[in-house]
BADRENLO-188641 format. One record per residue: residue number from 1; residue in one letter; x, y, z of N, C-alpha, C in turn. Coordinates in steps of 0.001 Angstrom, whole numbers, plus 524288, in hexadecimal, padded with zeros to 5 digits. Atoms other than C-alpha are relative to their C-alpha. Layout:
REM BADRENLO-188641
REC / pos / code / nu / nv / nw / cau / cav / caw / cu / cv / cw
REC / NUM / a / X / Y / Z / X / Y / Z / X / Y / Z
...
REM end
This chain:
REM BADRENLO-188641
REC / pos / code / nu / nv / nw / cau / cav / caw / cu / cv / cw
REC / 1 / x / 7FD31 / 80401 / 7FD39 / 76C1D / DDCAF / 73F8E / 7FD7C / 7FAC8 / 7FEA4
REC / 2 / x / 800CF / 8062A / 8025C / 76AB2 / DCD93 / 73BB1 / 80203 / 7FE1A / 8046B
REC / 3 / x / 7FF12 / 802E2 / 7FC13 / 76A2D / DC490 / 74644 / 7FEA8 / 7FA34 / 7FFF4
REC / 4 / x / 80025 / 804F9 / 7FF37 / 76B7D / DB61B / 74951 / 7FCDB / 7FF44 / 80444
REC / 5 / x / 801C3 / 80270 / 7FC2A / 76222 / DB0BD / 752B8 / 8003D / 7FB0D / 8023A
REC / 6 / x / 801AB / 804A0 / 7FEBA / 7622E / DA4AC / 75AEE / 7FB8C / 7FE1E / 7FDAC
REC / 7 / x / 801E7 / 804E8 / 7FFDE / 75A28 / D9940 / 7555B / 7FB7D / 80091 / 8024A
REC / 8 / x / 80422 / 8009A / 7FC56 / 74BEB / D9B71 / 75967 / 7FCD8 / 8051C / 8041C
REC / 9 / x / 8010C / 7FBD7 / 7FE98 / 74D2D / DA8A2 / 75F0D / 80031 / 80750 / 7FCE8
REC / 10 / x / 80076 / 7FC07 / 800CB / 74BF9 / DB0EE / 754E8 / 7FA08 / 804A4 / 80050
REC / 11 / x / 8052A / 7FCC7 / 7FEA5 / 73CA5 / DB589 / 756DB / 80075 / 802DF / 803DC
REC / 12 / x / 7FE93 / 7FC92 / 7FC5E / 7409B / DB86D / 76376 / 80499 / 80556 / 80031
REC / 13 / x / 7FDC8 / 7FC1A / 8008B / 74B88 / DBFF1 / 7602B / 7FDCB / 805C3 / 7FC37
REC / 14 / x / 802FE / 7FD18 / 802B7 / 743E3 / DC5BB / 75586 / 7FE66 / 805CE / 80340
REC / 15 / x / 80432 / 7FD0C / 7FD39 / 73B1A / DCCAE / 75F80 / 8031B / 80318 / 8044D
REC / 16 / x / 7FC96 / 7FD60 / 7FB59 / 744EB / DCF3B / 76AB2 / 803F5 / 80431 / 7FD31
REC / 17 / x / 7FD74 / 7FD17 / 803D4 / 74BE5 / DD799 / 75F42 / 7FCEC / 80672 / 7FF3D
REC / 18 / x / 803B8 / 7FDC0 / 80125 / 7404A / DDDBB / 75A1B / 7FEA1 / 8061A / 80415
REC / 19 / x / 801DA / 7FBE8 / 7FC6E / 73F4B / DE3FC / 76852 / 80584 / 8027B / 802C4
REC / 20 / x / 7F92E / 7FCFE / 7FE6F / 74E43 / DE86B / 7693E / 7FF87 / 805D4 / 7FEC2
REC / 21 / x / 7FF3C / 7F968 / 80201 / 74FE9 / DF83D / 76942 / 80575 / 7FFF1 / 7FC74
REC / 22 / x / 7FDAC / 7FE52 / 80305 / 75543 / DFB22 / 75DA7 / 80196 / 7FBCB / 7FA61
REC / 23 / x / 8024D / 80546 / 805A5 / 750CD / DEF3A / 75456 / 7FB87 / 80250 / 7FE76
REC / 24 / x / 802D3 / 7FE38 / 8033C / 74A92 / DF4E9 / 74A8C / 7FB5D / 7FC91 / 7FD9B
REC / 25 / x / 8032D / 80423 / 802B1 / 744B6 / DE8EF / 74250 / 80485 / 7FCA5 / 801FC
REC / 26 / x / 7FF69 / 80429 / 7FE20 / 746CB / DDB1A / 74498 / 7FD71 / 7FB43 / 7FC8C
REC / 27 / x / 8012B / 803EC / 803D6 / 744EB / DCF39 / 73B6E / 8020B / 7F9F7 / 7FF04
REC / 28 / x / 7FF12 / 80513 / 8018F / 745AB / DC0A6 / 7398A / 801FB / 80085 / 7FA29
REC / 29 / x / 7FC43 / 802AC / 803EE / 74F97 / DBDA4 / 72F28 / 80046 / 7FAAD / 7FC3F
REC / 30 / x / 7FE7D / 804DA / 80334 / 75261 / DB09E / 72540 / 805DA / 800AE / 7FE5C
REC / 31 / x / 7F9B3 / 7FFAE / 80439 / 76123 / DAE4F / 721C7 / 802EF / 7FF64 / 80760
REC / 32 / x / 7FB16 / 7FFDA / 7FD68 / 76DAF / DADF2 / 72B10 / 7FD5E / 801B4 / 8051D
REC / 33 / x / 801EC / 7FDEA / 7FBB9 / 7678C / DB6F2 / 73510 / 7F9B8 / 7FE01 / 80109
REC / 34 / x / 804EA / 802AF / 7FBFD / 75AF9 / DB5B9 / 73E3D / 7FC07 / 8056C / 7FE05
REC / 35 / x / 80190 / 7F96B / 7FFD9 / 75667 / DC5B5 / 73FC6 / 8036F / 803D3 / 7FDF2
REC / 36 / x / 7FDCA / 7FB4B / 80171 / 759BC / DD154 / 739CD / 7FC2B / 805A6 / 80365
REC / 37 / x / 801E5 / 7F9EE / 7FBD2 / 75859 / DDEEA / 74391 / 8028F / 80335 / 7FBDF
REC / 38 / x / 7FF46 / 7FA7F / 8001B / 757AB / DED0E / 74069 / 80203 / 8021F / 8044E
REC / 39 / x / 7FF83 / 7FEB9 / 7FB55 / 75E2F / DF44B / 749A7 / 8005C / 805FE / 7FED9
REC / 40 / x / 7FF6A / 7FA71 / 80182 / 75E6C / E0301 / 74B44 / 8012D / 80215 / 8057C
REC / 41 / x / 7FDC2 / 7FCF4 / 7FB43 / 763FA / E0CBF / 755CE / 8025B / 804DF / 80088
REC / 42 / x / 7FFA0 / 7F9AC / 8008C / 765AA / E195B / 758F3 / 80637 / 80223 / 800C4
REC / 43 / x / 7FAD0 / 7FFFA / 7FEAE / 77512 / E1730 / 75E0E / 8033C / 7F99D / 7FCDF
REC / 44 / x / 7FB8C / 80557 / 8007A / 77FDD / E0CBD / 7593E / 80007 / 7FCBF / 80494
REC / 45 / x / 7FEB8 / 8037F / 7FACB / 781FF / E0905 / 76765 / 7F9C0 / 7FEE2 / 80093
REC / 46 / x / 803CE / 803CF / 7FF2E / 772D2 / E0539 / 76836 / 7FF3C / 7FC45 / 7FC3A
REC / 47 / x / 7FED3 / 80479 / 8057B / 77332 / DFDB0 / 75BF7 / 803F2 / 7FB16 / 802CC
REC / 48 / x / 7FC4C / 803A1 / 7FE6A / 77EB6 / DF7A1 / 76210 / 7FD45 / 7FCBA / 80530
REC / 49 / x / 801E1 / 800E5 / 7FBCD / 77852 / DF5E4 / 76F44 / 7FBF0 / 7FC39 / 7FD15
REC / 50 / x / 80606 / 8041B / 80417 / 76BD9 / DEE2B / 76639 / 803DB / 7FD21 / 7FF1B
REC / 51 / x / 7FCED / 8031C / 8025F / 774BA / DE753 / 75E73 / 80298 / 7FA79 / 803D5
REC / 52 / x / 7FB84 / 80446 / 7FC83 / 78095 / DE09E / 7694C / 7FB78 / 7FF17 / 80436
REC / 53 / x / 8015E / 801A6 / 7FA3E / 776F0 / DE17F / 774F6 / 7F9E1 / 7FC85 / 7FFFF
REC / 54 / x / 804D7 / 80107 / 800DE / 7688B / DDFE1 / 771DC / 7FE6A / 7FBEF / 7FAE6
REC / 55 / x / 7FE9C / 804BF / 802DD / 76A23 / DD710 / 766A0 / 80325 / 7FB53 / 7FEE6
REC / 56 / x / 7FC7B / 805F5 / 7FFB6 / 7761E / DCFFA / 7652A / 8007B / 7FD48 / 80665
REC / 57 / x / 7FFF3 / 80368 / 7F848 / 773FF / DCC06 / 77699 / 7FB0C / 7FE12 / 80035
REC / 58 / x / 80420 / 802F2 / 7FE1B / 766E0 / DC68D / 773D8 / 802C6 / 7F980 / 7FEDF
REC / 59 / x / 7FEBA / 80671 / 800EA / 769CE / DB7A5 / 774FD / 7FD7B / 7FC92 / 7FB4C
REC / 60 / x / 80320 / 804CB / 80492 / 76123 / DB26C / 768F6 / 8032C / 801F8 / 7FA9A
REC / 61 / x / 7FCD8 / 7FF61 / 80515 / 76B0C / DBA68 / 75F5F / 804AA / 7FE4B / 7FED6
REC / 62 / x / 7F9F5 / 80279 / 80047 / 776EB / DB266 / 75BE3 / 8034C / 802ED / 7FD72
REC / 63 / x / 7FB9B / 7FBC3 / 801BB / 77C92 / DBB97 / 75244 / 7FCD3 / 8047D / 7FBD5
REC / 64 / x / 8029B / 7FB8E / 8023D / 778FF / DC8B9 / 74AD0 / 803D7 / 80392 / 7FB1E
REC / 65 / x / 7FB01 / 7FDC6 / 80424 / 77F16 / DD06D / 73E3E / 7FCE3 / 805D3 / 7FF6E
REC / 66 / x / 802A2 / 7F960 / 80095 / 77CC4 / DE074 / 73ED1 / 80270 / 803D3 / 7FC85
REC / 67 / x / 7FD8A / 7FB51 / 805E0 / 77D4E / DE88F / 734FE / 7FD5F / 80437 / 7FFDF
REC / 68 / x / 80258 / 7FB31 / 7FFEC / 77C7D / DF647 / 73473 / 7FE93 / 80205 / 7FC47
REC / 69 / x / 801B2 / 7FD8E / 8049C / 7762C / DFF32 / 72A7B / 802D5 / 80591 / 80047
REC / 70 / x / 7FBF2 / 7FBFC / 7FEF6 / 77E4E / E09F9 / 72728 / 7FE67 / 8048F / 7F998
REC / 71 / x / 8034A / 7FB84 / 80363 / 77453 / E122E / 71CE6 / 7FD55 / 80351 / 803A1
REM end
């Protein structure tokens, strides 16, 4: 997942990521985006649940692009 951060808050988001169930890795970026996450999960619907609830509802992420791996 590739994410946009607010302006100032990406360290913080960095870290508040880092400690999400089911964020794998977590990384400061250069280019278009801010962070790039790993995500992993044992169901679709928790993936989904990470994804819409626990990531895209924190307030410092303005927008996010997810892409699945399908090997």
């Amino acid at each position: 997942m590739l994410i946009n951060a607010d302006v100032g808050t990406e360290t913080y988001l960095l870290q508040k990521l880092k400690s999400t169930p089911n964020v794998k890795e977590a990384y400061f970026v250069f280019g278009v985006y801010d962070l790039v996450v790993i995500l992993e999960a044992e169901t679709i619907e928790a993936l989904k649940e990470t994804i819409t609830v626990k990531i895209r509802g924190l307030p410092e992420v303005r927008s996010t692009l997810t892409m699945t791996v399908i090997e």
